[in-house]
ZAMARGU-4260 file (C-alpha; in steps of 0.2 Angstrom, whole numbers, plus 5000, padded with zeros to 4 digits):
<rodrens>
0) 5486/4965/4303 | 5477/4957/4287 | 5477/4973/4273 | 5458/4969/4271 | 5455/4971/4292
5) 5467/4985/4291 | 5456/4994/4277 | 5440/4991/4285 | 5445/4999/4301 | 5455/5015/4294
10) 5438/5017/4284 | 5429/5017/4302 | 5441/5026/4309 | 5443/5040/4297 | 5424/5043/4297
15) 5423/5042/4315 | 5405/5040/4312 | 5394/5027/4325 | 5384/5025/4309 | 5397/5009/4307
20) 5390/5002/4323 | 5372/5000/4329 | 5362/4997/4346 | 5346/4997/4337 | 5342/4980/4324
25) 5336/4992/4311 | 5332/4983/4294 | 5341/4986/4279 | 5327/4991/4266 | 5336/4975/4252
30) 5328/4964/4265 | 5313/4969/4267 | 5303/4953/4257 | 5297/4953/4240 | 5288/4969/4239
35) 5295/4985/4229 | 5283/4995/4241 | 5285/4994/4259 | 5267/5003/4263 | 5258/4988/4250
40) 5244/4978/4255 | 5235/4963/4247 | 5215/4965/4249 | 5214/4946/4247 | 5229/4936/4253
45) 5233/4918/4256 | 5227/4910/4273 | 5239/4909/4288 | 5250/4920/4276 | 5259/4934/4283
50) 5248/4946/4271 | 5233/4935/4280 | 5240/4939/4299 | 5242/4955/4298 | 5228/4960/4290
55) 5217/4949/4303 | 5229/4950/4320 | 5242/4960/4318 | 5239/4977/4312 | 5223/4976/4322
60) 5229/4972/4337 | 5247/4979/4338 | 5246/4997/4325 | 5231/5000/4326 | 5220/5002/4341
65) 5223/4996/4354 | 5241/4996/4355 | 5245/5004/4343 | 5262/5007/4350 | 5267/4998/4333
70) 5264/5010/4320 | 5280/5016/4317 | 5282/5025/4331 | 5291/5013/4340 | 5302/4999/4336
75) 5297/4988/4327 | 5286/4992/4315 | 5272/4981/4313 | 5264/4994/4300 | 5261/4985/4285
80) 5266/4965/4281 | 5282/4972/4271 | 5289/4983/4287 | 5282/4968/4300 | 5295/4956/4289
85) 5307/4968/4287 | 5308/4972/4307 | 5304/4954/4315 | 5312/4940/4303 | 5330/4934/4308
90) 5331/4954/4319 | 5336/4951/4337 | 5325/4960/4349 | 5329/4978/4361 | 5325/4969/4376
95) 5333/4953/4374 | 5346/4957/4360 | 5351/4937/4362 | 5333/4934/4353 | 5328/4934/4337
100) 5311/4942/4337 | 5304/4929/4325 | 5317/4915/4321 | 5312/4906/4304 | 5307/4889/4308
105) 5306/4889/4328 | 5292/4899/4334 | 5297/4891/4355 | 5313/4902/4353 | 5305/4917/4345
110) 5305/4932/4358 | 5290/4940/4350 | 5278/4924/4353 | 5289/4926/4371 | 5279/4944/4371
115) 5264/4940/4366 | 5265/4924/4379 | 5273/4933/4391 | 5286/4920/4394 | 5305/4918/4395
120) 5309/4935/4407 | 5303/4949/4395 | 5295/4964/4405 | 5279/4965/4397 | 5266/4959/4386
125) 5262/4963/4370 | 5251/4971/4366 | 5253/4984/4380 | 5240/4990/4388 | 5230/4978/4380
130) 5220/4960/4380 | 5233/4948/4378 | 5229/4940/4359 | 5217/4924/4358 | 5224/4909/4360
135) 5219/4905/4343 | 5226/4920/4337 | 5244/4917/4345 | 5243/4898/4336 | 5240/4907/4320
140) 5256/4915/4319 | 5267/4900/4327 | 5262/4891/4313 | 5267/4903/4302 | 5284/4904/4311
145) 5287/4886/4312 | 5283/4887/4293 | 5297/4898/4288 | 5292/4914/4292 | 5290/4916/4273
150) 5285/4934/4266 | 5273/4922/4255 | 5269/4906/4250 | 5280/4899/4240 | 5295/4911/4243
155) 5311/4909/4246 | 5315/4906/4264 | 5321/4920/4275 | 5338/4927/4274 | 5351/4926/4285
160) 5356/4942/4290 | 5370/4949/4298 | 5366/4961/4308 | 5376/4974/4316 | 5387/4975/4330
165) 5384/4986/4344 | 5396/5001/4348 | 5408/4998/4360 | 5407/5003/4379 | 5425/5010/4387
170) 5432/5011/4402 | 5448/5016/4411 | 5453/5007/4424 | 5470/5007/4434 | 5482/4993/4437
175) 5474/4989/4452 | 5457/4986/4444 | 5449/5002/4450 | 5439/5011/4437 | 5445/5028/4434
180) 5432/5036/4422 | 5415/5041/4423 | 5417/5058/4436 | 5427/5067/4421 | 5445/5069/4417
185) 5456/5052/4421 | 5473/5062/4427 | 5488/5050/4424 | 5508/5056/4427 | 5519/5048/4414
190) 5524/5030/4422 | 5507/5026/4427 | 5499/5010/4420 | 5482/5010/4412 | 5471/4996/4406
195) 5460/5003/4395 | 5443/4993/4391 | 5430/4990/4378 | 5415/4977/4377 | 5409/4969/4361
200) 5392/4963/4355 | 5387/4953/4341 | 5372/4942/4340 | 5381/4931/4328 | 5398/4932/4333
205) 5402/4925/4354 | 5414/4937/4360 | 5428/4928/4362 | 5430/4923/4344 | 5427/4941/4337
210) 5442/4941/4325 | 5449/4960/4330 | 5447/4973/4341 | 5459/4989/4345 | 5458/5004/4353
215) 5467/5021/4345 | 5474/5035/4355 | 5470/5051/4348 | 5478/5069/4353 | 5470/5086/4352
220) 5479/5090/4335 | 5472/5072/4327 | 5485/5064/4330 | 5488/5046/4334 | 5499/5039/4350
225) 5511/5025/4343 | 5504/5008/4352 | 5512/4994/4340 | 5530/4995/4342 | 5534/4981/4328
230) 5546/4986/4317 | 5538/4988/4300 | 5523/4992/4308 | 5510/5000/4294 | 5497/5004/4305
235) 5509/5009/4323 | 5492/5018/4329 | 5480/5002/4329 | 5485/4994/4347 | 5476/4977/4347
240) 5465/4973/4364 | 5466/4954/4368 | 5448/4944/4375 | 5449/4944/4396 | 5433/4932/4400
245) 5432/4940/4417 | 5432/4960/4412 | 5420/4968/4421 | 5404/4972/4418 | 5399/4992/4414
250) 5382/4999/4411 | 5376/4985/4397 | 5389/4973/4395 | 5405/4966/4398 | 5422/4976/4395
255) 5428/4959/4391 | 5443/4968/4378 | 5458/4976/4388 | 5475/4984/4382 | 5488/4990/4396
260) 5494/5008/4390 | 5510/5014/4402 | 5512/5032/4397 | 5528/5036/4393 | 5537/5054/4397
265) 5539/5056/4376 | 5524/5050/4368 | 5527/5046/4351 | 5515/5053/4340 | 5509/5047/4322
270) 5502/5057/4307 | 5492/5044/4297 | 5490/5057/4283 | 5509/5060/4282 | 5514/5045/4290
275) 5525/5055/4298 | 5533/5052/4318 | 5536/5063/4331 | 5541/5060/4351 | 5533/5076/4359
280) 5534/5080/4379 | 5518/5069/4388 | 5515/5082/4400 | 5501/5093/4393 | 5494/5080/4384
285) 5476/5075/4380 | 5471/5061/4375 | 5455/5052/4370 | 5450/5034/4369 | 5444/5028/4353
290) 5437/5007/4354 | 5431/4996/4337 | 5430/4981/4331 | 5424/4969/4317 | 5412/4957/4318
295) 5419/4944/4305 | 5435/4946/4292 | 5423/4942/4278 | 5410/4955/4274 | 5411/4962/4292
300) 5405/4977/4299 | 5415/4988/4311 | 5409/4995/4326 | 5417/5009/4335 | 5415/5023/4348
305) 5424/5037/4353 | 5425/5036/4373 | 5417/5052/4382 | 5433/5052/4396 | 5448/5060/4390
310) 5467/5056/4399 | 5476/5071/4403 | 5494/5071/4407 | 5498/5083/4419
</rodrens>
């Protein structure tokens, strides 16, 4: 493992915080547009400027009443021009996470024009509860898309964002194919076979090309099971998951990562404070499942979940 990848996902790991991955496209507040204050407002803006549209359309028609489901209770929020740009431009969507809600330049593939349109399979239009906009209204903000979906005239285009990947999904599953969690404890004797599963999502980076994915097993006194045997091995607890195109699929998404775990009658354990070893007896082990992965080598963010199922060896 690259030293870089290896630091990124020891970070992840150590904090053992979901904060490192997100099911939600919320905006980081650097992106936000070219206003120090998100709540500002221009009393006079440019025509068919963002400033303009909300002011005219959007705050009237989707934060305000009606619909205004908008206002920052729900995602996004369409509360002021800076949080509407912060929350649509170059952020996929909940509903259709393969969207961007407002994709600079290219308003036909934009999912909140498919909501206010009520096109392309989304489960209702915007706004809800509501008249649909004017026709004239919805050609305003098109324009403004097909534009750039600029935070004003004359600046700079949109960025291009990376945003975060969503936390993994795990399953356990025999050698068979049968999944084994979900109904509580998986019960496994030492010999058995286990493929243990993950799925990834990314909007910018298709599955199979993420660059690395791993589950970790953890014990009840922290520590790790020794999955990479290689001699020299710096990282012994990382065992990498390789892409399988036909996983299947779990509540959201595809477990689409797999690693086969055969457990042994001494597990070996790792201490990766003390970096010390140690075979210990299986039987009357726990063990939990822990799934991450990065969503590029370069400036990437990891994603990881701690799976809810835990393996006991009896």
């Amino acid at each position: 493992m690259k030293p870089m990848t290896c630091a990124i996902v020891l970070v992840a790991l150590g904090a053992l915080a979901g904060a490192c991955g997100n099911d939600r496209a919320e905006p980081d507040s650097n992106d936000a547009g070219t206003d120090d204050d998100p709540l500002a407002v221009t009393n006079t803006p440019p025509p068919g400027s963002l400033d303009d549209l909300h002011q005219r359309i959007i705050g009237k028609r989707c934060s305000g009443q009606p619909g205004l489901c908008h206002n920052g209770q729900f995602e996004p929020n369409l509360s002021t021009p800076t949080m509407t740009y912060a929350y649509l431009v170059g952020r996929p969507g909940l509903e259709r996470p393969d969207r961007l809600r407002v994709k600079p330049g290219d308003a036909a593939n934009s999912l909140f024009v498919d909501k206010l349109r009520n096109r392309g399979g989304v489960a209702t239009q915007m706004p809800l509860g509501a008249e649909p906009l004017e026709e004239a209204d919805i050609k305003e903000l098109e324009a403004w898309i097909n534009a750039g979906a600029l935070r004003a005239p004359g600046a700079a285009s949109a960025p291009v964002l990376n945003n975060p990947p969503h936390r993994p999904e795990i399953g356990i599953f025999d050698a068979g194919g049968t999944r084994l969690d979900g109904t509580g404890p998986v019960r496994a004797t030492p010999g058995t076979t286990l493929v243990l599963r993950h799925s990834v999502q990314d909007f910018e980076t298709p599955d199979p090309s993420i660059p690395f994915a791993a589950v970790v097993l953890t014990v009840a006194d922290g520590r790790n099971v020794v999955l990479d045997t290689t001699p020299g091995a710096t990282d012994p607890q990382i065992g990498r998951t390789t892409y399988d195109a036909n996983g299947p699929v779990s509540k959201g998404d595809r477990l689409n990562y797999q690693r086969s775990w055969t457990i042994p009658s001494m597990l070996p354990l790792y201490d990766p404070k003390s970096k010390a070893r140690q075979d210990v007896v299986a039987s009357g082990q726990v063990v939990t499942v822990i799934a991450v992965y990065l969503d590029s080598i370069t400036q990437g963010m990891a994603a990881l979940e701690i799976g809810s199922t835990q393996i006991q060896i009896p």
